[in-house]
Backbone as a printed PyTorch tensor [residue, N CA C, xyz], in Angstrom:
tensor([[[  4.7190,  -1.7430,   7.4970],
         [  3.8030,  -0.8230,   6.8700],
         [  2.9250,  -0.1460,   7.9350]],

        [[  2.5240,  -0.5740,   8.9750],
         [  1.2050,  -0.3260,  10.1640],
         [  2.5020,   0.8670,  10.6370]],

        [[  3.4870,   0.6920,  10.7330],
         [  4.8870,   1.3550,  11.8830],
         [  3.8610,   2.9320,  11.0230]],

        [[  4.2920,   2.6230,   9.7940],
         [  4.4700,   4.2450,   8.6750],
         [  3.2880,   4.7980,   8.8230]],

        [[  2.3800,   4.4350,   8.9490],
         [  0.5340,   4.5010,   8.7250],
         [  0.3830,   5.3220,  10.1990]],

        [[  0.7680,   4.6510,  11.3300],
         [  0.2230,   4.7710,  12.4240],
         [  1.1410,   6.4130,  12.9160]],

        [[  2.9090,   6.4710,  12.2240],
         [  3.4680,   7.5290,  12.0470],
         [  2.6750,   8.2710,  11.2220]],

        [[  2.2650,   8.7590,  10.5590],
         [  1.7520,   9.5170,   9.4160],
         [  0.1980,  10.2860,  10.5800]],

        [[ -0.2150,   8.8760,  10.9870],
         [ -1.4270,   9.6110,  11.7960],
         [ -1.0800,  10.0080,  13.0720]],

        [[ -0.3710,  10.1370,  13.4990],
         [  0.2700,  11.0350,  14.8030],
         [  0.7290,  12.2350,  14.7300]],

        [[  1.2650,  12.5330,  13.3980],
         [  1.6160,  13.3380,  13.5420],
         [  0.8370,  14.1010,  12.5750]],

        [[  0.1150,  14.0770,  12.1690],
         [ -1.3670,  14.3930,  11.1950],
         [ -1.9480,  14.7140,  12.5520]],

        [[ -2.2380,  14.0180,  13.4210],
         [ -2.9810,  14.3720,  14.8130],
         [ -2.4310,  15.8860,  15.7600]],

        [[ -0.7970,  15.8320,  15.8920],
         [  0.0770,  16.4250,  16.7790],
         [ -0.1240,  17.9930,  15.7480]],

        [[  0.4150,  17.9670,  14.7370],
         [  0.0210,  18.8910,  13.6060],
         [ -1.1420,  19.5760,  13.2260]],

        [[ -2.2060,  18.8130,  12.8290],
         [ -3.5030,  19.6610,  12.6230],
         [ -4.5450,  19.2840,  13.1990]],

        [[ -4.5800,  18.3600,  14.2180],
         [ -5.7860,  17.8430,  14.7550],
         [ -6.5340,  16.6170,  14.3910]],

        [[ -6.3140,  16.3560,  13.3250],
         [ -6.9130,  15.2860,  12.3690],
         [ -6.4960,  14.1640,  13.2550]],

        [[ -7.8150,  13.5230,  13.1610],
         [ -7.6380,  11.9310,  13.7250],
         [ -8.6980,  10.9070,  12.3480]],

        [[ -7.4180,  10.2780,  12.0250],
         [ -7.2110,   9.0900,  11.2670],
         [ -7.2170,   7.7600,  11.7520]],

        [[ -8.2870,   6.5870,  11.0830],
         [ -8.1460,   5.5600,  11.3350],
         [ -7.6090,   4.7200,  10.2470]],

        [[ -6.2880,   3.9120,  11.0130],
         [ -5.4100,   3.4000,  10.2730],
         [ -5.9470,   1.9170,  10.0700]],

        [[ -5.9370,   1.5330,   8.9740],
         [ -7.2150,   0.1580,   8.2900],
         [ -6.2690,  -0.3740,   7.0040]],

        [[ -6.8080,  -1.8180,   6.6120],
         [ -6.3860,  -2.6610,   5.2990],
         [ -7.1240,  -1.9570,   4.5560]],

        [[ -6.3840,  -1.6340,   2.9970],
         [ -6.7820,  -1.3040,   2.0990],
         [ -8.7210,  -1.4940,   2.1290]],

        [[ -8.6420,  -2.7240,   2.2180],
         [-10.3370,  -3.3130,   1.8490],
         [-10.8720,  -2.5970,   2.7620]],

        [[-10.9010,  -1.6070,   3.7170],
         [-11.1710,  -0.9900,   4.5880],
         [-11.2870,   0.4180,   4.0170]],

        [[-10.9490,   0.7500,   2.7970],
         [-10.3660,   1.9410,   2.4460],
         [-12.0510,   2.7850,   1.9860]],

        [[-12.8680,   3.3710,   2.8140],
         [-13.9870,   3.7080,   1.4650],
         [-13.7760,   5.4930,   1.5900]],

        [[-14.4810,   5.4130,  -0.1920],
         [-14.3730,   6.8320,  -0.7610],
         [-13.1450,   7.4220,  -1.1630]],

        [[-13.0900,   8.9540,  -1.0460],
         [-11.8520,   9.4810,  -1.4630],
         [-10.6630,   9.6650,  -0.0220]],

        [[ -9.9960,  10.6440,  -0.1110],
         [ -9.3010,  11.0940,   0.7260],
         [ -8.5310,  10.3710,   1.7900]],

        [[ -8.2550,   9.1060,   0.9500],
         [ -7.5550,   8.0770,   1.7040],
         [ -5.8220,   8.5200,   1.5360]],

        [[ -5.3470,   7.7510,   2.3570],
         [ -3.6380,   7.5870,   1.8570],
         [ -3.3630,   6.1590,   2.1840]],

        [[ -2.8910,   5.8710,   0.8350],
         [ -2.9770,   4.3160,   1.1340],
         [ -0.6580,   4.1390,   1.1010]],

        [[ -0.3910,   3.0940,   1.6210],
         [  0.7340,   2.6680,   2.0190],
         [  0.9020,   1.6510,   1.9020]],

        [[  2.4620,   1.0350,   0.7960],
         [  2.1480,  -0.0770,   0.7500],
         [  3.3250,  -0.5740,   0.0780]],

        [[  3.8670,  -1.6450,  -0.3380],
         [  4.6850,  -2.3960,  -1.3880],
         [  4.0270,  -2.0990,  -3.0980]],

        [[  4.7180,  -1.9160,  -3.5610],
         [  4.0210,  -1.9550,  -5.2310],
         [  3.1520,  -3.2610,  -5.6470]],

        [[  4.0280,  -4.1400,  -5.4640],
         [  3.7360,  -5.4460,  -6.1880],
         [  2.7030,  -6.4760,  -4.5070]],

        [[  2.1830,  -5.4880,  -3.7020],
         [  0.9920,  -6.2500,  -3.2700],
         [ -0.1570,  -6.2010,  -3.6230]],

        [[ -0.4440,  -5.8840,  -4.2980],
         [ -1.8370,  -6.2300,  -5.4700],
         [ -2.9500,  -5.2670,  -5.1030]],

        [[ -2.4370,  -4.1490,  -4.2980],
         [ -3.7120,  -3.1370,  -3.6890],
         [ -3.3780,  -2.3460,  -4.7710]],

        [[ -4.8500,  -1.8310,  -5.2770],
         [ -5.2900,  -1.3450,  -6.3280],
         [ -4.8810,   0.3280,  -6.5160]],

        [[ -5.4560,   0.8140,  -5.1670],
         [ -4.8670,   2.0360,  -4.9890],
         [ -2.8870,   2.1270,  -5.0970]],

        [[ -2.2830,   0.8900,  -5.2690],
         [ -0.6250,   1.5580,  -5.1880],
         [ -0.3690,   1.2250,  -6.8870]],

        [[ -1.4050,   0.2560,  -7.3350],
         [ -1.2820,  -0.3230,  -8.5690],
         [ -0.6490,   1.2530,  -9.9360]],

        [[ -1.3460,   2.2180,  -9.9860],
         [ -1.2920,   2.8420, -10.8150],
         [  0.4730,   3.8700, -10.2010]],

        [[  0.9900,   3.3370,  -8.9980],
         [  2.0240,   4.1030,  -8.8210],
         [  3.0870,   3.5400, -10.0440]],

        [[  4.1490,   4.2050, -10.2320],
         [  5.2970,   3.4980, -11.0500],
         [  5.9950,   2.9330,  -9.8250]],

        [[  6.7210,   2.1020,  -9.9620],
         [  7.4660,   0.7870,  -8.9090],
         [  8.8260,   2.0990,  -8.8280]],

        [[  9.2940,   2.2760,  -7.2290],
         [ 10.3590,   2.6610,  -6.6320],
         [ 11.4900,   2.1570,  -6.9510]],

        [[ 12.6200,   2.6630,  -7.2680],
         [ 13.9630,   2.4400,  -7.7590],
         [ 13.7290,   1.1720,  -7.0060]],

        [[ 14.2990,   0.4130,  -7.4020],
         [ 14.9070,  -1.3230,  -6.4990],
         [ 16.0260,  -1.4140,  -5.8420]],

        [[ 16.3900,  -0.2160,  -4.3840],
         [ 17.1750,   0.4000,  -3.8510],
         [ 16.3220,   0.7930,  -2.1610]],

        [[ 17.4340,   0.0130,  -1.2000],
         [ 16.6540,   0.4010,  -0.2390],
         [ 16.2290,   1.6200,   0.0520]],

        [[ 15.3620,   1.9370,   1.1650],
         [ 14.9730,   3.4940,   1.1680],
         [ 14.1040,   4.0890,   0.1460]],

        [[ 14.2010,   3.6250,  -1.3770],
         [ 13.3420,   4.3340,  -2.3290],
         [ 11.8070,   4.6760,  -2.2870]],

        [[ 11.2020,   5.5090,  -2.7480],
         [  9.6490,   5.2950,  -2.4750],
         [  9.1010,   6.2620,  -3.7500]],

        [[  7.7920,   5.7930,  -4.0270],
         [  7.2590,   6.6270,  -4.7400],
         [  6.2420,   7.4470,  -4.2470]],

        [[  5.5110,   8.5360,  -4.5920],
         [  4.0190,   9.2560,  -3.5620],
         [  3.9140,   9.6590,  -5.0950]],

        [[  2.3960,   9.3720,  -4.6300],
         [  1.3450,  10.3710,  -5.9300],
         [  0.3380,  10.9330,  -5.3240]],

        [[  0.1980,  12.6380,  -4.9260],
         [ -0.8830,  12.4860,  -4.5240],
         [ -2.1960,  13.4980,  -5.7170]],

        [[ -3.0480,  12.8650,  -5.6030],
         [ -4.1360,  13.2720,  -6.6630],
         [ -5.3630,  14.0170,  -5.8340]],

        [[ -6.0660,  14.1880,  -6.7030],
         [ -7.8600,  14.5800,  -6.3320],
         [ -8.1360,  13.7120,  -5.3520]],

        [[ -8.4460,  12.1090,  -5.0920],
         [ -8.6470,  11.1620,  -4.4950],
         [ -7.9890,  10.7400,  -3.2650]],

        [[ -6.9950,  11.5130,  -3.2840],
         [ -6.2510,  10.8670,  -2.0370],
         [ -4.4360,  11.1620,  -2.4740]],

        [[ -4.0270,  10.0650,  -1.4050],
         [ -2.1160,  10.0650,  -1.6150],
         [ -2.1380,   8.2580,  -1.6420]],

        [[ -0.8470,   8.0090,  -2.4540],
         [ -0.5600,   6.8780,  -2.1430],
         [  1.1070,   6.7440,  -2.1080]],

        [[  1.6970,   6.0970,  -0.7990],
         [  3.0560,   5.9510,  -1.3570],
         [  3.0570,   4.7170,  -1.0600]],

        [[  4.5140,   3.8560,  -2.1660],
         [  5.1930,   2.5340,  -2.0580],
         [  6.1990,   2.7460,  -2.1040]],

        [[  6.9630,   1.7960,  -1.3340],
         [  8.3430,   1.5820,  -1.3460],
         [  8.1960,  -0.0230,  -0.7960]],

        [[  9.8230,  -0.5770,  -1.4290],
         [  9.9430,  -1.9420,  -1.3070],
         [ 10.2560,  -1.9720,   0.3980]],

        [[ 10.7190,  -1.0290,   1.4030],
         [ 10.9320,  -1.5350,   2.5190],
         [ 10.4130,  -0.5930,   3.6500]],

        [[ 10.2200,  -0.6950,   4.9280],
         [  9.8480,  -0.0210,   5.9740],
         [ 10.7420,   1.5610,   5.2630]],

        [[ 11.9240,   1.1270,   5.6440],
         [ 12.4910,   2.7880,   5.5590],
         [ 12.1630,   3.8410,   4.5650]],

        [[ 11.5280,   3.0390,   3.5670],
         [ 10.9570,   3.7100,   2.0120],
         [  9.9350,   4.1200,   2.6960]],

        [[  9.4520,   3.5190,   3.4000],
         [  7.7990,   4.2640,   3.2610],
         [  8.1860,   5.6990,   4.6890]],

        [[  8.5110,   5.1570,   5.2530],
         [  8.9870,   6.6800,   6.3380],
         [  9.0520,   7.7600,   5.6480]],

        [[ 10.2020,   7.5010,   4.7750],
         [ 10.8670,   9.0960,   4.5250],
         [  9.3940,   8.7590,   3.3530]],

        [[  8.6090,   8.4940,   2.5790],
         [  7.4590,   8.8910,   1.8650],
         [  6.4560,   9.5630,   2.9140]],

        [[  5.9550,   9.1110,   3.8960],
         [  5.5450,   9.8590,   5.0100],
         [  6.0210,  11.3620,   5.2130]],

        [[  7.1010,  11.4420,   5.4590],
         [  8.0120,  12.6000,   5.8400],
         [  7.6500,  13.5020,   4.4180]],

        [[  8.1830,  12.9790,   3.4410],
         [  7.7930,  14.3890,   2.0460],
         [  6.4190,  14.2160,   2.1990]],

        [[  5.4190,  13.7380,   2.4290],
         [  4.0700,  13.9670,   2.2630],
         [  4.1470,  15.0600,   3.1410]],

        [[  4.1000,  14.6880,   4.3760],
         [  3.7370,  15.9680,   5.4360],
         [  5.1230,  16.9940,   5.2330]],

        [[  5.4940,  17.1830,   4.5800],
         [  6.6710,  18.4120,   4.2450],
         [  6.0550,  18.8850,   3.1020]],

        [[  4.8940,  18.4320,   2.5750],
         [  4.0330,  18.8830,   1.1130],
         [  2.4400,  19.4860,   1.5730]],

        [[  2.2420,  19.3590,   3.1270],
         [  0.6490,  19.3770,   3.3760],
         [  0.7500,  21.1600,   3.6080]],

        [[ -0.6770,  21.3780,   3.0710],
         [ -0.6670,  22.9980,   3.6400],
         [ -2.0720,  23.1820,   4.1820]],

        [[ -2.3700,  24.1010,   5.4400],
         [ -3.4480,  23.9710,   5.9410],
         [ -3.8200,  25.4480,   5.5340]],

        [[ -5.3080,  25.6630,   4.4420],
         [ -6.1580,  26.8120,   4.4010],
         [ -7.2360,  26.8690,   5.0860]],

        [[ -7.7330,  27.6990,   5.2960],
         [ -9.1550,  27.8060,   6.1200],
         [ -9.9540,  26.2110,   6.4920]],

        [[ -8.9940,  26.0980,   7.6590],
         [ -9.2240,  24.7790,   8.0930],
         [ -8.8410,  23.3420,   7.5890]],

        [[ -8.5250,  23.4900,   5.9390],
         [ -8.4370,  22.1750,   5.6010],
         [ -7.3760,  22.0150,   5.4020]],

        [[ -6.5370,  20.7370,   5.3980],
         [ -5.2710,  20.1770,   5.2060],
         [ -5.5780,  19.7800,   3.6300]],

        [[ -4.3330,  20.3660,   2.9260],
         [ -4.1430,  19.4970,   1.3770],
         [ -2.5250,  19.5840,   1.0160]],

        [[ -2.9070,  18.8800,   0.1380],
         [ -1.1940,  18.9900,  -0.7280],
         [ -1.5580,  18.8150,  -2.3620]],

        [[ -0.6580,  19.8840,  -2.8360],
         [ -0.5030,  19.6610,  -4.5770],
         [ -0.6450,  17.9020,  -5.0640]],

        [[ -1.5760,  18.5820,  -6.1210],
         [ -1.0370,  16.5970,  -6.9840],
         [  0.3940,  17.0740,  -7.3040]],

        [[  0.6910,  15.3830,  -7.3810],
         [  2.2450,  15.6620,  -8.0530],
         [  2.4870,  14.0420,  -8.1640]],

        [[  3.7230,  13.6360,  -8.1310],
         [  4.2540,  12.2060,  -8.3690],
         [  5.6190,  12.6470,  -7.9510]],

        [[  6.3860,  11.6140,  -7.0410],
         [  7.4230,  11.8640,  -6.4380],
         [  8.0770,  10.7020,  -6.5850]],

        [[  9.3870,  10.2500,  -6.9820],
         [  9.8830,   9.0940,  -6.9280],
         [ 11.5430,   9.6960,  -6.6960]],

        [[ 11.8670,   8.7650,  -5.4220],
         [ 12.8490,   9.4410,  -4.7400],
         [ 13.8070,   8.2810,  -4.0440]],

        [[ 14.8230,   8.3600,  -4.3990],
         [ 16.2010,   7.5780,  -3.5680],
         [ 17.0440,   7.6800,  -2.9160]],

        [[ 17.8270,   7.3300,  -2.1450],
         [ 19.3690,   7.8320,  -1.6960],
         [ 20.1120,   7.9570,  -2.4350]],

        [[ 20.8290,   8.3620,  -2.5880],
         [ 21.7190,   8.8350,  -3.6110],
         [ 23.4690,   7.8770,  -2.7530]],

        [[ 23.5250,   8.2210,  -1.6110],
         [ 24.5440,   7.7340,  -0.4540],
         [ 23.4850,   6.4350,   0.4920]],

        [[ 24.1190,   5.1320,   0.6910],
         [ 23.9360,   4.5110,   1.2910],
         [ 24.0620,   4.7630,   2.8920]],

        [[ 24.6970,   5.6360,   3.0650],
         [ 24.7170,   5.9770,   4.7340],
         [ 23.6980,   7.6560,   5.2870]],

        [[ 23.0120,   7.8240,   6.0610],
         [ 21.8970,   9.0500,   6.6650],
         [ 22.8030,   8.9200,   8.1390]],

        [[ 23.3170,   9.9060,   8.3460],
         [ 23.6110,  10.6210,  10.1630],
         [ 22.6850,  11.2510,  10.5580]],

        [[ 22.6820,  11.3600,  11.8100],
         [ 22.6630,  12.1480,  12.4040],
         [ 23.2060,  12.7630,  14.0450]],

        [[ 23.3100,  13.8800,  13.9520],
         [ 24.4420,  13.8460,  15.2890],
         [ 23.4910,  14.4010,  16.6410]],

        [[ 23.7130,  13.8120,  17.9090],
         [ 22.7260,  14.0110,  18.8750],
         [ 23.6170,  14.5200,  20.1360]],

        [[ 22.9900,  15.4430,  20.9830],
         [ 23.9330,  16.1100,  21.7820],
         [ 22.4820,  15.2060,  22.8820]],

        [[ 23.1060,  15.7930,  24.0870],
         [ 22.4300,  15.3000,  25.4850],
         [ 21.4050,  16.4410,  25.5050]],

        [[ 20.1340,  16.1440,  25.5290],
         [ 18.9080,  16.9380,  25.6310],
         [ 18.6790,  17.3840,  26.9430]],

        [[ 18.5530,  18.3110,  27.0630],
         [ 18.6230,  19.5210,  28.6110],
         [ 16.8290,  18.7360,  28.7280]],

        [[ 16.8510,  18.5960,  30.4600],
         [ 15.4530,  18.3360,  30.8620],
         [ 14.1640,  18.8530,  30.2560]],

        [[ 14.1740,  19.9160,  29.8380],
         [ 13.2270,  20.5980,  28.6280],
         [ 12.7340,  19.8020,  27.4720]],

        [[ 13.9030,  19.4320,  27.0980],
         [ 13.9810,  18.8020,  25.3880],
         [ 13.8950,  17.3560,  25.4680]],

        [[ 13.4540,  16.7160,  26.6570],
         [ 13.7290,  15.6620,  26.3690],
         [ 12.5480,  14.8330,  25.4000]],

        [[ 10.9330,  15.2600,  25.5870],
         [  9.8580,  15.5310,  24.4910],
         [ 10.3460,  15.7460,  22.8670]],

        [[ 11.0600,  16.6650,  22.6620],
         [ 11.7660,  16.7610,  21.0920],
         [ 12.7070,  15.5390,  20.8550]],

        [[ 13.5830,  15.1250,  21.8300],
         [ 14.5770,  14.0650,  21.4840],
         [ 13.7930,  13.1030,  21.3000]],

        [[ 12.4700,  12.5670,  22.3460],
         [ 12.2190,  11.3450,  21.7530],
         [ 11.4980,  10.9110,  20.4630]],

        [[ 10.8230,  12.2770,  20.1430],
         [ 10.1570,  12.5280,  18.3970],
         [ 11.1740,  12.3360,  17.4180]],

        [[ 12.7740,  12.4500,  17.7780],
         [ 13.8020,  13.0450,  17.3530],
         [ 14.2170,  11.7850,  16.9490]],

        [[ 14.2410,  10.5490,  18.1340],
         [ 15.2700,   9.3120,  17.7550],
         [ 13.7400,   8.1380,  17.3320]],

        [[ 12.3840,   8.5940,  17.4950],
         [ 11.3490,   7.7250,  16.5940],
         [ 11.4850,   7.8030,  15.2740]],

        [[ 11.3360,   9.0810,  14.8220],
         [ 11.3270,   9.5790,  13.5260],
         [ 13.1160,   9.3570,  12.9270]],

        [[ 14.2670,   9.4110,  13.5510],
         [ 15.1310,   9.0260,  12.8390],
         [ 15.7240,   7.8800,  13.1510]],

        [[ 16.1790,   7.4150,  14.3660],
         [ 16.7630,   6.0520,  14.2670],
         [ 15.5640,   4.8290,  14.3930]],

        [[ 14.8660,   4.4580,  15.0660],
         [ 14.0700,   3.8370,  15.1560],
         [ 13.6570,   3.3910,  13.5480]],

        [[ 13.1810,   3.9980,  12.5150],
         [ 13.0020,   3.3340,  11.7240],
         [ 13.9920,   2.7830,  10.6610]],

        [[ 15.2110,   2.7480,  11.3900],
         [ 16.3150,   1.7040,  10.7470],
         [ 16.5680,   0.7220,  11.3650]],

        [[ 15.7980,   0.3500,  12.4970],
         [ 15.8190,  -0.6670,  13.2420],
         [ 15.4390,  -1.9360,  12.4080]]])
């Protein structure tokens, strides 16, 4: 869970500037949190999510007035919930937001590729964002 949290705020950082401190729920005060988590660990903020297909990879996101929350039963669930969050953020006159909504989302195929060529001395900065964000979290 810390892997997804600490992803989410890097690239929240690399993206709009925002620096986030990544904390236990009980740590959580006020609004504008994003909390991350398993369904069935008893944090209050994931409580009102509906529980993620029971399928690896699955995850749910809700994000409201108050904040975002996603669960999924495993590391890789909560990534790709990370990933549609920030594929949902839009920045207006300074501020970062995203639509409420509720997202509950699965694989459909048990297998994700991807194909990697040899990164020219330039690219080698993109490749390593490239194999964090995709292989690394099937580790």
């Amino acid at each position: 869970m810390r892997f997804a949290a600490t992803l989410l705020a890097q690239k929240l950082s690399e993206r709009y500037g925002l620096e986030l401190t990544v904390a236990e729920e009980d740590r959580l005060a006020g609004s504008n949190a994003i909390a991350l988590g398993e369904p069935d660990a008893g944090a209050r903020t994931l409580a009102s999510l509906p529980a993620p297909a029971a399928r690896p990879e699955a995850y749910a996101l809700r994000v409201g007035a108050g904040g975002a929350a996603i669960a999924a039963g495993d590391r890789r669930g909560l990534v790709y919930g990370v990933e549609t969050l920030l594929q949902m953020l839009e920045e207006s006159q300074g501020r970062v937001s995203a639509p409420a909504c509720l997202v509950q989302d699965a694989p459909r195929l048990a297998f994700r590729g991807v194909h990697l060529f040899l990164p020219a001395r330039d690219q080698l900065e993109y490749t390593r964002r490239l194999i964090r964000t995709c292989w690394y979290p099937c580790a």
